[in-house]
C-alpha positions in Angstrom: 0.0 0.0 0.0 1.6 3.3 -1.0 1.9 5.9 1.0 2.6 9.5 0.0 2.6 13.0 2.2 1.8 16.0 0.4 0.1 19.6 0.4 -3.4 19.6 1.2 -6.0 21.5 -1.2 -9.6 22.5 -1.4 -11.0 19.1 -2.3 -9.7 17.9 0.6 -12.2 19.6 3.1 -14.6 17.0 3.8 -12.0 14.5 4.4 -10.2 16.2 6.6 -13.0 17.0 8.7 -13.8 13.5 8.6 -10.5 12.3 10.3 -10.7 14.9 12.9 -14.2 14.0 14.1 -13.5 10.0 13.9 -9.9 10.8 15.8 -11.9 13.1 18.6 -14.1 10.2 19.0 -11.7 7.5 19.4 -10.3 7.1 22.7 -7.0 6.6 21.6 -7.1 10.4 19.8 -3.2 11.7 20.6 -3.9 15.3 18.6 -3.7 19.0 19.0 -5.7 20.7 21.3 -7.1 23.2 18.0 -9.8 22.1 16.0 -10.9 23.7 12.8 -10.2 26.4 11.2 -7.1 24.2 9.5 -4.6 26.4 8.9 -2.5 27.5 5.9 0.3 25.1 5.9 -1.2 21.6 6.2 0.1 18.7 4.7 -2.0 15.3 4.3 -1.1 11.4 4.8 -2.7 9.4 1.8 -2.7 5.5 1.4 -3.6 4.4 -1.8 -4.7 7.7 -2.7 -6.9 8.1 0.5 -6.2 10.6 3.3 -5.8 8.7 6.9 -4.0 11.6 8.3 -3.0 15.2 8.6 -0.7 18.0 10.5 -0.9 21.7 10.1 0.6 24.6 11.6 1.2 28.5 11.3 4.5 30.7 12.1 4.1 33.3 15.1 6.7 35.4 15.7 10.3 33.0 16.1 8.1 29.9 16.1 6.5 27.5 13.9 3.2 26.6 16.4 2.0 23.3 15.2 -2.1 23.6 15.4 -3.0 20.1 13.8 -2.0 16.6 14.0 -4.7 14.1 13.6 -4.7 10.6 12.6 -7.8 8.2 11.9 -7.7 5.0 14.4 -7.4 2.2 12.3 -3.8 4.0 11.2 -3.0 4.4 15.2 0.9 2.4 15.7 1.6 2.9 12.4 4.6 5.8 12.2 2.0 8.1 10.2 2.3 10.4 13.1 6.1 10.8 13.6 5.7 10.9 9.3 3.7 14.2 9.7 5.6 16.0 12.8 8.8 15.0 10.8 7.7 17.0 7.6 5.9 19.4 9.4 9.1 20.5 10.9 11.0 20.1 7.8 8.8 22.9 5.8 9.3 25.2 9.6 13.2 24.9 8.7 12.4 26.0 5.1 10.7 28.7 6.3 14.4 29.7 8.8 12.2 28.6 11.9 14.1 27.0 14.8 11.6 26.3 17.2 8.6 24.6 17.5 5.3 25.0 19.7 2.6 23.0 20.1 -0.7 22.1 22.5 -1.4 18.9 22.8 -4.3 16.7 24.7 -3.4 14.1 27.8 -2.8 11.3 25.2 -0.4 13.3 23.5 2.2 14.7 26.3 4.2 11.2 25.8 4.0 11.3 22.2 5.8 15.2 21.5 7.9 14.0 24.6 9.2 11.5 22.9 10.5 13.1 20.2 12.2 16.1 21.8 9.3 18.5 23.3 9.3 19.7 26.8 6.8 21.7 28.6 7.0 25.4 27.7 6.1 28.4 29.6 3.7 30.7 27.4 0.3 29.3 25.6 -0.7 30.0 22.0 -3.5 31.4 20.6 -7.1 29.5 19.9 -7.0 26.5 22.4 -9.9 24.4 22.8 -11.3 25.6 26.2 -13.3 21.9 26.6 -9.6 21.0 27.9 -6.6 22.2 29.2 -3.8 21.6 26.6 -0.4 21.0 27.7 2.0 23.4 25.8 5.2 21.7 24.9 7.9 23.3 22.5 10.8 22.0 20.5 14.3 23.9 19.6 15.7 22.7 16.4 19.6 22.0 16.7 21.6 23.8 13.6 20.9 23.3 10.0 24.7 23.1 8.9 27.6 21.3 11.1 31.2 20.6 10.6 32.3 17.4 9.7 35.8 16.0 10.3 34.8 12.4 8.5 32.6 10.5 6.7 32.5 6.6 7.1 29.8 5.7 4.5 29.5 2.1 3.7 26.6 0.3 1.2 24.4 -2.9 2.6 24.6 -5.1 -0.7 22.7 -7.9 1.2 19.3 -6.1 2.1 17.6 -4.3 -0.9 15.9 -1.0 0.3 12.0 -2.3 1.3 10.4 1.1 0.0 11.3 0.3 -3.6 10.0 -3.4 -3.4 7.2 -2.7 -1.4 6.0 -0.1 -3.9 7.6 -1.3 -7.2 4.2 -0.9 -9.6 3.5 2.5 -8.6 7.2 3.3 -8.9 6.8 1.7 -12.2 3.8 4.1 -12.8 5.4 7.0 -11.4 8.3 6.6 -13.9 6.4 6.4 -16.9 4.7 10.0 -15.9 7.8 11.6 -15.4 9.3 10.3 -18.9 6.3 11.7 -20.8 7.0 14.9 -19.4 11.1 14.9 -19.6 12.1 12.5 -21.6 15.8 13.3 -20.9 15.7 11.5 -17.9 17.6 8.1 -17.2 16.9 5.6 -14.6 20.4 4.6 -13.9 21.4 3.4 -10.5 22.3 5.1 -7.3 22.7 5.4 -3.5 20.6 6.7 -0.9 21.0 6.5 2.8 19.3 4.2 4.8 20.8 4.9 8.6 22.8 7.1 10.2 24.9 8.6 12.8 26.2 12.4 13.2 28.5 12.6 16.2 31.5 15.0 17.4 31.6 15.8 13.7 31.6 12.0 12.4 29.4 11.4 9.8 28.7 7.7 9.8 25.9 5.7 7.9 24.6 3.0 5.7 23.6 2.9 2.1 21.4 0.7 -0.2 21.8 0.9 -4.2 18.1 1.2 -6.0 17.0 3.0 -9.2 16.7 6.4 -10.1 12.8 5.8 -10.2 12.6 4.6 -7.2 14.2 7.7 -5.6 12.2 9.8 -7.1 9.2 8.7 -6.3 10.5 8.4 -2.7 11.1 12.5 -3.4 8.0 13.3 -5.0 5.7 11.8 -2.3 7.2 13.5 0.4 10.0 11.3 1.2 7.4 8.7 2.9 10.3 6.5 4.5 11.4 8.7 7.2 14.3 6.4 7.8 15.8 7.2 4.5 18.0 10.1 3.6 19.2 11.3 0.6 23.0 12.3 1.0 24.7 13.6 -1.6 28.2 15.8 -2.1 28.0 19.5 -3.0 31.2 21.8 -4.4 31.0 25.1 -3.2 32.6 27.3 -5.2 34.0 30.7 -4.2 35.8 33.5 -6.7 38.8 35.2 -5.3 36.3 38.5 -5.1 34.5 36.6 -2.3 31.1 35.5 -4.3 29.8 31.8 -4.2 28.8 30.3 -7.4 25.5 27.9 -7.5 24.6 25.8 -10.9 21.2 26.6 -12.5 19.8 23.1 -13.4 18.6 22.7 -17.3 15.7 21.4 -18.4 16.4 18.2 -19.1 17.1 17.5 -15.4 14.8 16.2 -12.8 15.4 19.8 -11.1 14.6 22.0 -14.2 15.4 25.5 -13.0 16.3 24.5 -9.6 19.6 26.4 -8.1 22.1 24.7 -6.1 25.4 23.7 -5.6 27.5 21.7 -8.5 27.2 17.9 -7.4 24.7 15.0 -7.4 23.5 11.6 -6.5 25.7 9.2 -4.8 26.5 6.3 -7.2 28.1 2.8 -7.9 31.0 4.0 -9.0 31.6 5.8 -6.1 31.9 2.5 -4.1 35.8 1.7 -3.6 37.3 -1.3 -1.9 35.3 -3.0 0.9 32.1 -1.2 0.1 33.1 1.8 1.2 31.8 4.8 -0.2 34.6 7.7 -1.6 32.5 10.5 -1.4 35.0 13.5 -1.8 35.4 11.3 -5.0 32.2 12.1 -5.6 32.2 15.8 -5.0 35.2 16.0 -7.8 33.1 13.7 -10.2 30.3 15.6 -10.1 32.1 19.0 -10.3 34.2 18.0 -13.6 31.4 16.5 -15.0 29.1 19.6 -15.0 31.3 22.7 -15.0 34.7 21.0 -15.8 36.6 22.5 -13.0 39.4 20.2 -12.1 40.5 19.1 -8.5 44.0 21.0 -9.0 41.8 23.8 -10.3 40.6 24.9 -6.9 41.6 24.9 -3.2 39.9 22.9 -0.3 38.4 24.8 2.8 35.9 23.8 5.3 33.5 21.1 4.9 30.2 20.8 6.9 27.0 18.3 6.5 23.7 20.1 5.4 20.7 18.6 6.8 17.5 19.8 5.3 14.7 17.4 6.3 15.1 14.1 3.8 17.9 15.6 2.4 21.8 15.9 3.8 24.4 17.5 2.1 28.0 16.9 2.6 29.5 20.0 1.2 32.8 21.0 0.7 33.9 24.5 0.3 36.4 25.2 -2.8 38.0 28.1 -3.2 38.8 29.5 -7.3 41.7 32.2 -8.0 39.6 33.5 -10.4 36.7 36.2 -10.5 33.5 35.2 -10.5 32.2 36.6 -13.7 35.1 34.8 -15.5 33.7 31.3 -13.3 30.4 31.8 -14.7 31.3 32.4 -18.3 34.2 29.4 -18.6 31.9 26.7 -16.6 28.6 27.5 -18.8 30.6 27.2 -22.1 31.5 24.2 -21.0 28.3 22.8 -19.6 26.7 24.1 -22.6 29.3 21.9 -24.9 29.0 18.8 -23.3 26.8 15.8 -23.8 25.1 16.3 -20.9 24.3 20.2 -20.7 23.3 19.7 -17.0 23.8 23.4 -15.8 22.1 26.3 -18.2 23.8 29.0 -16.2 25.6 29.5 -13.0 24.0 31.9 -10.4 26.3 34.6 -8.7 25.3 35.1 -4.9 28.1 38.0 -3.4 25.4 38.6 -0.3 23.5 36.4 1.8 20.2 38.5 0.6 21.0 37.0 -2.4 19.7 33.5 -1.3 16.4 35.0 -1.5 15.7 33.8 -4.9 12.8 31.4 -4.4 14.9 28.9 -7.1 17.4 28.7 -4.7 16.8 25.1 -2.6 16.7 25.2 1.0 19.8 23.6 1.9 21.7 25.7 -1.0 20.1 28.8 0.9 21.3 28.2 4.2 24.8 27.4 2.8 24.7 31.2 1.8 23.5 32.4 4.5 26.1 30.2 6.4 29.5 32.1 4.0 27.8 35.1 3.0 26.3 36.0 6.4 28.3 39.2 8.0 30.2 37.5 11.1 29.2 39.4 14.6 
């Protein structure tokens, strides 16, 4: 049974309404103290194309105050809960929020507990007065950390359970996105399946599966909260201080997207013992789409990105050239090759820069992280 998380719309009204009344009435409800209204950023469960869940909040002042989290009760035990709270804070980070709030009933004081609230000392707005809620809030550790190593190996004896348990709607899935980009190519890659981040070791486990199957895993919300999708970013910086972020062509599965040059972790990348070379990566990925060479730049920092389902291990590069001249020498060469994966690169010399909605979220905050005037 597939099961996606995604934006709520209109049509989804009634059912929502639906799954808040049956959840209220079940005596195992762990929700929100708010009812209805449902607010503007809501995202919905679906199994099989039916909603069996949903989670919704609003940003006040320095916090993302989560209003909604309901669940029907034949889909109580099942994760779908964790799911939503997971996503829902995922779109608070996008938003630069770094705390949470919330006001939940009896049943769910062990539930937020669990996963990191603790009681807070202010209440929000519009609280069911049938009850006393129990306001709880969360702080959000840092988006970007530095990383000293990596220790990335790939589990070649267990193959990752979301693509097999979904394989015909993966299947289906594919076929969609070829008839709208046929460009793209199901090859084979790696994504992340556990990991550990600790005193700046990056350790973790990876399964190989198809392009398809990742993508789907992307497009419907990342609905296997145990899976990451680690990658390497190149960040490039001019010698007149300005970073440099590829503009994605069209015939990528991130048309118009802007980010750093790099890319999914892949086979190749695997070196003796399983072990995967991801600073290998970085450089593969950087020739490959702007042919700049290792002996090309210098190496500076290097810090993991984690945004949500996404982690990027990025490694700063400084260029002894000017940005302009960057620019102009990587997208003749993008523009040349078979590939033609970057249409332009983007100039950011300020961290207002990273205010371009195309920007992705963990690209922004890497801006914001270099560009950001130090106190």
């Amino acid at each position: 049974m597939t099961l996606k998380i995604r934006n709520a719309d209109a049509d989804d009204t009634l059912s929502l309404s639906d799954i808040l009344q049956r959840a209220l009435a079940s005596s195992d409800s762990c929700g929100t103290s708010q009812q209805e209204p449902f607010p503007d950023d809501l995202l919905v469960a679906e199994r099989d194309g039916k909603p069996i869940g949903f989670a919704g909040g609003t940003v006040e002042e320095d916090q993302f105050r989560i209003e909604q989290l309901f669940i029907v009760p034949e889909a109580v035990g099942q994760g779908i809960g964790l799911l939503l709270l997971t996503r829902l804070t995922d779109l608070a980070r996008h938003k630069g929020i770094n705390r949470l709030s919330v006001a939940g009933n009896d049943l769910a004081i062990g539930f937020f507990e669990k996963h990191g609230f603790s009681a807070a000392d202010k209440a929000p707005h519009q609280m069911a007065s049938s009850a006393p809620p129990h306001l709880m809030e969360k702080h959000l550790p840092p988006v970007i950390l530095p990383v000293n190593s990596i220790h990335l190996h790939v589990d070649t004896a267990n193959p990752w359970a979301f693509e097999t348990d979904n394989r015909n709607a993966i299947d289906d899935h594919w076929r969609a996105a070829l008839s709208k980009n046929p460009h793209l190519w199901n090859g084979r890659v790696l994504k992340l399946s556990g990991h550990t981040f600790e005193n700046g070791s990056f350790r973790g486990t990876c399964k190989e599966t198809s392009f398809a199957a990742f993508l789907a895993w992307r497009d419907w919300g990342a609905p296997d909260a145990s899976a990451h999708n680690v990658f390497g970013s190149a960040i490039l910086r001019s010698n007149d201080g300005a970073l440099l972020f590829g503009v994605m062509s069209d015939t990528t599965a991130n048309a118009g997207k802007i980010y750093p040059p790099g890319g999914n972790l892949d086979p190749a990348d695997v070196i003796d013992g399983g072990q995967v070379d991801v600073a290998g990566a970085i450089f593969r990925e950087l020739v490959e789409e702007t042919g700049i060479e290792k002996h090309m730049v210098r190496p500076g920092e290097r810090f993991a990105v984690f945004d949500g389902p996404r982690i990027s291990i990025a490694q700063l590069m400084d260029v002894d050239k000017p940005a302009d001249q960057i620019r102009r020498e990587a997208v003749e060469f993008s523009l040349a090759s078979e590939e033609q994966e970057l249409a332009d690169l983007h100039i950011l010399r300020r961290a207002e820069d990273a205010a371009n909605p195309d920007i992705v979220s963990y690209a922004r905050a890497i801006a914001h992280h270099l560009l950001m005037p130090k106190p």
